[in-house]
N, CA, C and O of each residue as an XYZ file, in Angstrom:
644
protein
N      21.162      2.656      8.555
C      20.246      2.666      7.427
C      19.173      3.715      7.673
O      18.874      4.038      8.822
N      18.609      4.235      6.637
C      17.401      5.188      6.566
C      16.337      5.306      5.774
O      16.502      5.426      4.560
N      15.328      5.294      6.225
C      13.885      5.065      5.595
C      14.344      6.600      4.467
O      15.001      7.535      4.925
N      13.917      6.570      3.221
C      13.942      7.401      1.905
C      12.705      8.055      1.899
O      11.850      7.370      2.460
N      12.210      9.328      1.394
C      10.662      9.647      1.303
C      10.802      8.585     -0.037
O      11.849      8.250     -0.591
N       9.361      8.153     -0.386
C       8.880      7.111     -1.944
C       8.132      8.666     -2.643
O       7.329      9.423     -2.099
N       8.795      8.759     -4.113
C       8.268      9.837     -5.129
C       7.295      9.126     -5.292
O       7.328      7.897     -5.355
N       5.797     10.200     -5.425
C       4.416      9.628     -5.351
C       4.219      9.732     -6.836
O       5.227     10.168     -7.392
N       3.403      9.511     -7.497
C       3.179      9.749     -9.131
C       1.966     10.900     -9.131
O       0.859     10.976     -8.598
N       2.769     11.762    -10.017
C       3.311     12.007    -11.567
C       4.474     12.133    -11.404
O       5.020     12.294    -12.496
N       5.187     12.145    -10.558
C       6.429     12.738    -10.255
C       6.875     12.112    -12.077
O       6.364     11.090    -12.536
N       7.770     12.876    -12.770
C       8.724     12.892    -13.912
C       9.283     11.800    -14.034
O       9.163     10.939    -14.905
N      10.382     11.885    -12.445
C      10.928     10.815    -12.563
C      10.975      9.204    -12.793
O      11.896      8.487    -13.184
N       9.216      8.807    -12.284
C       8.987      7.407    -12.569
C       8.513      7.113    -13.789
O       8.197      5.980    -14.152
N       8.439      8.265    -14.552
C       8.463      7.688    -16.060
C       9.582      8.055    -16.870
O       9.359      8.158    -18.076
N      10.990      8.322    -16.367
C      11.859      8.312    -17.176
C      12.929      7.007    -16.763
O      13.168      6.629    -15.616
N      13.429      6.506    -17.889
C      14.197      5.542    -18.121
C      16.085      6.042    -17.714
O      16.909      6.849    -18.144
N      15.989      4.627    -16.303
C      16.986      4.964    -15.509
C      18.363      5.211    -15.991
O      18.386      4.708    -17.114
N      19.366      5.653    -15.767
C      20.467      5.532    -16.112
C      21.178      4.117    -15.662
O      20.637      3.613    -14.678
N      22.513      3.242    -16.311
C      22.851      2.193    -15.527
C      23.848      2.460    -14.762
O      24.449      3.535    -14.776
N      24.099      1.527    -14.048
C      24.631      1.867    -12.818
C      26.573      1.333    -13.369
O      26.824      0.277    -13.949
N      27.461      2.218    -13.038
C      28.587      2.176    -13.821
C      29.929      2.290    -12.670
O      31.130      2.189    -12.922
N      28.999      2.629    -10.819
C      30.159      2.876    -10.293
C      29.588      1.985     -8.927
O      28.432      2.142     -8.535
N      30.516      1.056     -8.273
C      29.872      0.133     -7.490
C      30.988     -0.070     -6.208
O      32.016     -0.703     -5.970
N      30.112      0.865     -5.582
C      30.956      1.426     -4.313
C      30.075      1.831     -3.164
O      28.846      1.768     -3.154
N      30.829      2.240     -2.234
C      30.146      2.255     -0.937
C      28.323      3.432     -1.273
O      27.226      3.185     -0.772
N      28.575      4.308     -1.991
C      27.328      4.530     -2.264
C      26.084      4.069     -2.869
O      24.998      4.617     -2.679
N      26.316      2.808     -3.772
C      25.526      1.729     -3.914
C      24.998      1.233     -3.271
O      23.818      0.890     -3.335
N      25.897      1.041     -2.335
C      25.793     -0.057     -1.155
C      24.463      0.903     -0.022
O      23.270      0.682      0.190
N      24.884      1.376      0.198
C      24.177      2.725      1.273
C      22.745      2.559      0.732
O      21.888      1.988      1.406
N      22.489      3.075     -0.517
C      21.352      2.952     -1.526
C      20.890      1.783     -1.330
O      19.994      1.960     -0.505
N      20.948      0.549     -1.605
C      20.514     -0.490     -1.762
C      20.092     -0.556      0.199
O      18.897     -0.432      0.465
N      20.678     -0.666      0.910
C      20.819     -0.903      2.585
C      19.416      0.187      2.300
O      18.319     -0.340      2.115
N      19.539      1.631      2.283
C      18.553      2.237      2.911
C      17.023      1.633      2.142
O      16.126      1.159      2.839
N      16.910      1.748      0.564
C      15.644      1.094     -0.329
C      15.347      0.081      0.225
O      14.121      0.087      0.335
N      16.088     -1.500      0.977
C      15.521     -1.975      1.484
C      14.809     -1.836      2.399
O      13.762     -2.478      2.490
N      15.248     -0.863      3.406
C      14.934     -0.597      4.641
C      13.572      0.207      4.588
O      12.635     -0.102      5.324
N      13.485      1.521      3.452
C      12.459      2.153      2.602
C      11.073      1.072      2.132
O       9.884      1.380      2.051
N      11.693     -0.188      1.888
C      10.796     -0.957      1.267
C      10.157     -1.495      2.593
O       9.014     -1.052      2.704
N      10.552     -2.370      3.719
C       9.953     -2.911      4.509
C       9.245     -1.680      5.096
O       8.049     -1.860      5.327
N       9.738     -0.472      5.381
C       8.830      0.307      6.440
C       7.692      0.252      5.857
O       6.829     -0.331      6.513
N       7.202      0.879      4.281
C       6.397      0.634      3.499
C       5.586     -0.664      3.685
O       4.496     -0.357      4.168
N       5.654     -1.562      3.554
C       5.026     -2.898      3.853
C       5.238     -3.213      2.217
O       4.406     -4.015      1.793
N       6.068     -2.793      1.361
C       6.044     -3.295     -0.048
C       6.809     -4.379     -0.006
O       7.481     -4.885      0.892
N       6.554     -4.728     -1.398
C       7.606     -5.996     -1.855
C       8.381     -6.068     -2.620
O       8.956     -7.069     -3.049
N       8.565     -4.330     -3.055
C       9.652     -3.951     -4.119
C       9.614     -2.859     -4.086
O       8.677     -2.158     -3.705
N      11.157     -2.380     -4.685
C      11.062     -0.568     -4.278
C      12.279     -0.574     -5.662
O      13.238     -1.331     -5.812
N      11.868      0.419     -6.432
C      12.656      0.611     -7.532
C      13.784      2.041     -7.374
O      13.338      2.871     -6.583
N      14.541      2.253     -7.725
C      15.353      3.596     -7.438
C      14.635      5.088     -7.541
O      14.541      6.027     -6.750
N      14.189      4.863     -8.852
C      13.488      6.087     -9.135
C      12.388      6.618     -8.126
O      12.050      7.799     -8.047
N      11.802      5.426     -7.255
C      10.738      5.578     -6.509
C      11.173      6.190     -4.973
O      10.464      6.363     -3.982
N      12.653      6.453     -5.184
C      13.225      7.014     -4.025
C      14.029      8.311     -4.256
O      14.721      8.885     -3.414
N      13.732      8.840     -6.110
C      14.033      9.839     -7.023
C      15.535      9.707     -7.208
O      16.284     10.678     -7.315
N      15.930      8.415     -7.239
C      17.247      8.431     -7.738
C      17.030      7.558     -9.335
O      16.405      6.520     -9.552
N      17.878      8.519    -10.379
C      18.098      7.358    -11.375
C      18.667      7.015    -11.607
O      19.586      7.570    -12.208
N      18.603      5.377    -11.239
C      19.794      4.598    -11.847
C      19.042      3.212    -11.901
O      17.965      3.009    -11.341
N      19.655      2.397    -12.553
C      18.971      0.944    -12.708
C      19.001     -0.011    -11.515
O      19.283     -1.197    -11.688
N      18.704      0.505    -10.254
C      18.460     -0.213     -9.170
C      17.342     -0.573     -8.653
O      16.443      0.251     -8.821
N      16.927     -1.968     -7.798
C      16.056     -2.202     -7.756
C      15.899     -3.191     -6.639
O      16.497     -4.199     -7.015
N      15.333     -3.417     -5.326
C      15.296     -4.243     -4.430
C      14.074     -5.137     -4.475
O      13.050     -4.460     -4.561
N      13.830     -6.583     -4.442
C      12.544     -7.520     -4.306
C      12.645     -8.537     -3.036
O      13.609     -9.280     -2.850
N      11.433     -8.451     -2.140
C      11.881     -9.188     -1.162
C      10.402     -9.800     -1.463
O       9.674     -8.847     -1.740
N       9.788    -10.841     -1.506
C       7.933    -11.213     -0.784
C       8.056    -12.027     -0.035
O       7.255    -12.951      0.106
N       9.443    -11.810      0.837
C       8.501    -12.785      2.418
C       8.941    -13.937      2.166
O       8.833    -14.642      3.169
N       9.528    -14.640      1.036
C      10.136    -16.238      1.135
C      11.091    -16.559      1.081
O      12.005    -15.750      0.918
N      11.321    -17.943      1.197
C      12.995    -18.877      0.940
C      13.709    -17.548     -0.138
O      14.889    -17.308      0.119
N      13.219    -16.897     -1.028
C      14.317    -16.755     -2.132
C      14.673    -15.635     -1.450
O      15.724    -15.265     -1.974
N      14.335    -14.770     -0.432
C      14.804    -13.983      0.094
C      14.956    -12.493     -0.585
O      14.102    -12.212     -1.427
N      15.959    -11.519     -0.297
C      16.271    -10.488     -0.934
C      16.940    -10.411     -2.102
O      18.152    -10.612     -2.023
N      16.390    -10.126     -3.394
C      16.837     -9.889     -4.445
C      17.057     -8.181     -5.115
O      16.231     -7.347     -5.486
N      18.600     -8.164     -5.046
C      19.228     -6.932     -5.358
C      19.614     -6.704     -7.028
O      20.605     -7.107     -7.637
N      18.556     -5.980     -7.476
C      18.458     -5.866     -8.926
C      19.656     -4.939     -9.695
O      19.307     -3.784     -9.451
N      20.480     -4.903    -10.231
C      21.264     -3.782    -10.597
C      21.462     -4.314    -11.958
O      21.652     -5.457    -12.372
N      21.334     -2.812    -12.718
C      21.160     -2.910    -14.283
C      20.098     -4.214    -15.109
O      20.098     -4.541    -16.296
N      19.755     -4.432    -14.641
C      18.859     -6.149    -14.661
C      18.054     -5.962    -16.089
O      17.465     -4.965    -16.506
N      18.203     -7.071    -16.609
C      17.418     -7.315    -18.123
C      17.230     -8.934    -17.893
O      17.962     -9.819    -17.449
N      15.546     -8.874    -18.548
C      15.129    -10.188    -18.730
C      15.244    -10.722    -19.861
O      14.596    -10.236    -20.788
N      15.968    -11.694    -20.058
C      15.914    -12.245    -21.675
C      15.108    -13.857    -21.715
O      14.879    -14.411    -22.790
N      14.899    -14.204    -20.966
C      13.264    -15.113    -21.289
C      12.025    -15.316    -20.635
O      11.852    -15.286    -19.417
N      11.386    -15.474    -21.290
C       9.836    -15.692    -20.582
C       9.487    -16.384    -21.101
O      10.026    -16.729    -22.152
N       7.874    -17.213    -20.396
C       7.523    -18.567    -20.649
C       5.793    -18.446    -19.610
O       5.677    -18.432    -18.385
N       4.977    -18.394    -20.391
C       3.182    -18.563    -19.953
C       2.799    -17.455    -19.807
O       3.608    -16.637    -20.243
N       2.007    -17.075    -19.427
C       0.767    -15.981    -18.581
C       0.720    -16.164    -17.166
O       0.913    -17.217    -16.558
N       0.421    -14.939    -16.658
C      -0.798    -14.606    -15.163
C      -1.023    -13.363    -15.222
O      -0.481    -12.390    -15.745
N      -1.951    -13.567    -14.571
C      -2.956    -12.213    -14.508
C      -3.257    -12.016    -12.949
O      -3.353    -13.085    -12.345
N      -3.436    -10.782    -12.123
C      -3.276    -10.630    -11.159
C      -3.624     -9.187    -10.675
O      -3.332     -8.284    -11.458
N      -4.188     -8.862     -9.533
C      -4.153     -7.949     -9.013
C      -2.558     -7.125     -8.747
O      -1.664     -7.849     -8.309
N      -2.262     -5.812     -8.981
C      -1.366     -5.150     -8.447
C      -1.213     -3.713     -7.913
O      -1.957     -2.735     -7.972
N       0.107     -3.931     -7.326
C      -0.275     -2.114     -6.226
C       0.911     -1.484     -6.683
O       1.563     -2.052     -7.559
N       1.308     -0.338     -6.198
C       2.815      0.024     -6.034
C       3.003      1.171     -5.036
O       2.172      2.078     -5.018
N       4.138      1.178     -4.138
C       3.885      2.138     -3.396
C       3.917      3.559     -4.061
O       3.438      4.388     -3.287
N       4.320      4.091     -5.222
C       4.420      5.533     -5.795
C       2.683      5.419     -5.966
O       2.163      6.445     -6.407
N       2.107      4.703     -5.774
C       0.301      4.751     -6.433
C      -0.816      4.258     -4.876
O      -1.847      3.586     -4.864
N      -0.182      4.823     -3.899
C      -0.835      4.475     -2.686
C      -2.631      4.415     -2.776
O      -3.375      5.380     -2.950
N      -3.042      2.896     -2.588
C      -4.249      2.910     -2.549
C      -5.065      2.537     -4.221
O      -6.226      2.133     -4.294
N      -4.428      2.711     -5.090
C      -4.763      2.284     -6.011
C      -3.730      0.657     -6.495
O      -2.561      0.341     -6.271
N      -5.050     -0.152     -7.341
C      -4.780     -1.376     -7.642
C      -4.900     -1.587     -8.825
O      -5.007     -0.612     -9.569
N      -4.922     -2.910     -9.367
C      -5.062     -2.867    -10.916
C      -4.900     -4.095    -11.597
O      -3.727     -4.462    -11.521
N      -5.621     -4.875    -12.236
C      -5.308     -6.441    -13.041
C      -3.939     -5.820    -13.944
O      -3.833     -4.763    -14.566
N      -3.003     -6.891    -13.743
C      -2.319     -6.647    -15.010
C      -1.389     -8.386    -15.336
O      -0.851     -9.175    -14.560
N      -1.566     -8.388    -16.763
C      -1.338     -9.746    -17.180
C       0.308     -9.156    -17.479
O       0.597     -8.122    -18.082
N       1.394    -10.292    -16.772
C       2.609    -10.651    -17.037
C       2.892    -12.117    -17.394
O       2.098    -12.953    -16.962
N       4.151    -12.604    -18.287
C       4.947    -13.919    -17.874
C       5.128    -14.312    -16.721
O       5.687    -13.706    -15.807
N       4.556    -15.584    -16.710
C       4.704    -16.748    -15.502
C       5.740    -17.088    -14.889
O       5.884    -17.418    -13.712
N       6.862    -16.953    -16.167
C       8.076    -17.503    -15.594
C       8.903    -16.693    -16.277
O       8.540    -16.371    -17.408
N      10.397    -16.099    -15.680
C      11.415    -15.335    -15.816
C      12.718    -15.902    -15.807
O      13.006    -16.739    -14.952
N      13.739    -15.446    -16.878
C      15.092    -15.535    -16.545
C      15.780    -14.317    -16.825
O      15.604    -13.569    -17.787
N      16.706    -14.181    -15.733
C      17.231    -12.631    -15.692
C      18.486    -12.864    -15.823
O      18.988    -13.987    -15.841
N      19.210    -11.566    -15.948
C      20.635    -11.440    -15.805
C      20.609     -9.938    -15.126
O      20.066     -8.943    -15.605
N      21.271    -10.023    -13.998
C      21.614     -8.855    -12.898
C      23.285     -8.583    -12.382
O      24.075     -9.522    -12.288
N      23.529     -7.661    -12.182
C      24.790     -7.449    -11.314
C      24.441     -7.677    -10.042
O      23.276     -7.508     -9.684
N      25.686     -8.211     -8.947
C      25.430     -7.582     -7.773
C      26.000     -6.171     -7.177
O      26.569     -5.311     -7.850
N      25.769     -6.119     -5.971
C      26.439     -4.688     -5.061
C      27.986     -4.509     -5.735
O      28.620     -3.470     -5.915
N      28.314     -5.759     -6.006
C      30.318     -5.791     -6.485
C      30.410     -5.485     -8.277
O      31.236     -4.849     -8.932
N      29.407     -6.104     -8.608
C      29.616     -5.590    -10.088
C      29.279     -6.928    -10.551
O      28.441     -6.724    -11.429
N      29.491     -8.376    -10.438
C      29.967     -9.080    -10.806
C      27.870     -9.614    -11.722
O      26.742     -9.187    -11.475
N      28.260    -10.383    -12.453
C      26.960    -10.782    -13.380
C      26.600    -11.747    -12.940
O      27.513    -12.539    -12.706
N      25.224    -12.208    -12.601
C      24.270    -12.876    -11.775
C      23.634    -13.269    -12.957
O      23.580    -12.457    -13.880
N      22.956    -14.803    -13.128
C      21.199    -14.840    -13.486
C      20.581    -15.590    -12.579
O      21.106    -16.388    -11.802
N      19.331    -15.291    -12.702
C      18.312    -15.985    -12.067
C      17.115    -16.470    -12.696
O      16.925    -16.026    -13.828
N      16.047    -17.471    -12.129
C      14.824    -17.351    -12.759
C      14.138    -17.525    -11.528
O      14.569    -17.928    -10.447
N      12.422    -16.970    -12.037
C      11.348    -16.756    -11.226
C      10.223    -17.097    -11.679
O       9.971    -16.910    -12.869
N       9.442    -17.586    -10.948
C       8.265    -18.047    -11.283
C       7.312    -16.918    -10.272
O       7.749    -16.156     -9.409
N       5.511    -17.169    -10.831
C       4.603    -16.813    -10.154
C       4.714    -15.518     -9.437
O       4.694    -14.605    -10.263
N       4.809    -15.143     -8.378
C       4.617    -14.085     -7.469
C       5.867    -13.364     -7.449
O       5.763    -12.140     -7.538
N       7.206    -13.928     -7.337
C       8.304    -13.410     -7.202
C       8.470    -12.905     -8.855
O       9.002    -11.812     -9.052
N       8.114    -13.530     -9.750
C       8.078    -13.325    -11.337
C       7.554    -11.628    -11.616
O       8.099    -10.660    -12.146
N       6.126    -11.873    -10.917
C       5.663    -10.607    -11.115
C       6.229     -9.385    -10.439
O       5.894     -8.309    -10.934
N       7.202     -9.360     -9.169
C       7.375     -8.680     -8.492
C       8.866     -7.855     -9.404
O       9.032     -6.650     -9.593
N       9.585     -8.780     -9.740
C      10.811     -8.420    -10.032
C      10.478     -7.667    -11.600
O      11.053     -6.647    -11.981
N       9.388     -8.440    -12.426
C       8.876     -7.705    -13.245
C       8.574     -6.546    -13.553
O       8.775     -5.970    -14.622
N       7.870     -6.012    -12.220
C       6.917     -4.844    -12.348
C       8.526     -3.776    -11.981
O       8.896     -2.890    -12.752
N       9.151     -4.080    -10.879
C      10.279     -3.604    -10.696
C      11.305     -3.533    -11.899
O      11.274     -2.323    -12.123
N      11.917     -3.899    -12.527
C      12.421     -3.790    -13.863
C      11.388     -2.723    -14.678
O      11.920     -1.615    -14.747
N      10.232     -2.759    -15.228
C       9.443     -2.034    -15.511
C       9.786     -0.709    -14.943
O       9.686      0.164    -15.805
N      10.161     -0.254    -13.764
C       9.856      0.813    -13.216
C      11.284      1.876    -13.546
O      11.314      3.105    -13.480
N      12.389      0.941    -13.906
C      13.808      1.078    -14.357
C      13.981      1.724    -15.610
O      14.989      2.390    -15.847
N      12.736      1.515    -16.712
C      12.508      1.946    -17.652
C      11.617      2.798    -18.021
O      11.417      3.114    -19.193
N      10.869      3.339    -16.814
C       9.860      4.528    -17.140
C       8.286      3.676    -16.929
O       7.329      4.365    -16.574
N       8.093      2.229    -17.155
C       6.802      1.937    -17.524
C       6.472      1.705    -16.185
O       7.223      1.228    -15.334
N       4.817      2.219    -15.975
C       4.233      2.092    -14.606
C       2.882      0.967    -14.357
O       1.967      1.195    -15.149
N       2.736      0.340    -13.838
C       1.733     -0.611    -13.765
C       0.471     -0.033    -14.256
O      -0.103     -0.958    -14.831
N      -0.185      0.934    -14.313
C      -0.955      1.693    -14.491
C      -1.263      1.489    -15.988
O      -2.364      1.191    -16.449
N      -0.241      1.674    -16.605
C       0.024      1.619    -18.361
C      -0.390      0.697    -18.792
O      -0.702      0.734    -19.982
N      -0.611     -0.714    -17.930
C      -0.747     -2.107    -18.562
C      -1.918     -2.680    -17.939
O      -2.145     -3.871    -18.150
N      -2.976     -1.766    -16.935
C      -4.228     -2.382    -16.638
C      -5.103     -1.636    -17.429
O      -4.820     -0.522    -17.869
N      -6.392     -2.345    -17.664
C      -7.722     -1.466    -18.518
C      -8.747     -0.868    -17.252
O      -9.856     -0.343    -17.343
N      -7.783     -1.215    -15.867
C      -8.996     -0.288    -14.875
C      -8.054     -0.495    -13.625
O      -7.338     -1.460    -13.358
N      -8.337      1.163    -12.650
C      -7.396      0.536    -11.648
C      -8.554      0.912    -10.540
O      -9.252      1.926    -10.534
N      -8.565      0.041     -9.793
C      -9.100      0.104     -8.564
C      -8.477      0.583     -6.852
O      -7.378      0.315     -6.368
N      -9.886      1.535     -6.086
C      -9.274      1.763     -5.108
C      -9.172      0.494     -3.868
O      -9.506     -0.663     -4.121
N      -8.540      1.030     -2.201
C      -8.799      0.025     -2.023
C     -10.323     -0.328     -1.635
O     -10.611     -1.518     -1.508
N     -11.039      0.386     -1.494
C     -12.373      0.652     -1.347
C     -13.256     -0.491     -2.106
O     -13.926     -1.421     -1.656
N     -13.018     -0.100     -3.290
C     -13.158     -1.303     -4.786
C     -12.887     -2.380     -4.448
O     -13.720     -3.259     -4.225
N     -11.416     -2.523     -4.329
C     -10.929     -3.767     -4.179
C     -11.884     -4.626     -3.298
O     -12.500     -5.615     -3.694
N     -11.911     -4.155     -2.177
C     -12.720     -4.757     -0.830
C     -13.868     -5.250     -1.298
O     -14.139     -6.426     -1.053
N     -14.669     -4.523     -1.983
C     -16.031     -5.369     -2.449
C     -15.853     -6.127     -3.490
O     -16.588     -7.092     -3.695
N     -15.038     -5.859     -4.146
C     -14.284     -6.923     -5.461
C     -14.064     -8.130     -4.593
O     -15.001     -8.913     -4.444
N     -13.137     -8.307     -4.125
C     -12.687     -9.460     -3.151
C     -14.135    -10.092     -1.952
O     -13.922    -11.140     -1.342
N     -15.032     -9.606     -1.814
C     -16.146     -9.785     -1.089
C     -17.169    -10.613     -2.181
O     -17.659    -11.723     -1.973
N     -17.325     -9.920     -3.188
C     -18.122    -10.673     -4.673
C     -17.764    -12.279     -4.601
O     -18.172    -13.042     -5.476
């Protein structure tokens, strides 16, 4: 496996809307193995394709719990259910943060590495994660959906208040 450089923003690519993924083979596989690997060196909790300047509708979510690694491919959400509002980061936006209000709760439909059709649902933290990731599949950047983004500088006395 191999750590990927992460495209920093403006880069083009994280605001254009991915292509889907149509061939599911050992180079998928490679992709997905290295983005994870890209994602932990990072200390993130999601790493979208484009953010490694590939486009295609791929997308890795891990935060550290029971639900483990979630391998996003071609992924569309077709329900939601409440509010949260929340601080967020992304690694293409190093150092900058940002409130942004999403659905509480998620149900998805994903491929895996084989092709085959998955759903899932998510609540809370994992909700927002896989969220913002899908988002990133389609061009939209967290940035787009806060009214202020903060550094971490900010943040620190924000969180001190």
């Amino acid at each position: 496996m191999s750590v990927l450089p992460i495209v920093m923003h403006p880069d083009p690519i994280l605001v254009k809307r991915c292509e889907p993924v149509k061939e599911f083979d050992k180079k998928l596989k490679k992709l997905l193995d290295n983005m994870y690997e890209t994602m932990i060196e990072a200390d993130g909790v999601g790493l979208a394709a484009p953010q490694v300047g590939v486009d295609l509708q791929v997308a890795v979510v891990d935060i550290g719990d029971e639900s483990g690694t979630i391998e996003l491919i071609n992924p569309e959400i077709f329900e939601h259910s409440g509010e949260q509002t929340d601080l967020e980061g992304c690694l293409s936006f190093p150092g900058l943060f940002g409130e942004v209000s999403r659905p509480y709760s998620i149900s998805f439909r994903t491929q895996d590495r084989k092709g085959r059709w998955l759903e899932g649902r998510a609540e809370g933290f994992l909700a927002r994660a896989i969220q913002h990731e899908i988002d990133h599949l389609h061009g939209v950047l967290f940035n787009t959906k806060t009214e202020k983004l903060l550094t971490e500088d900010e943040l620190e006395r924000f969180e001190e208040e």
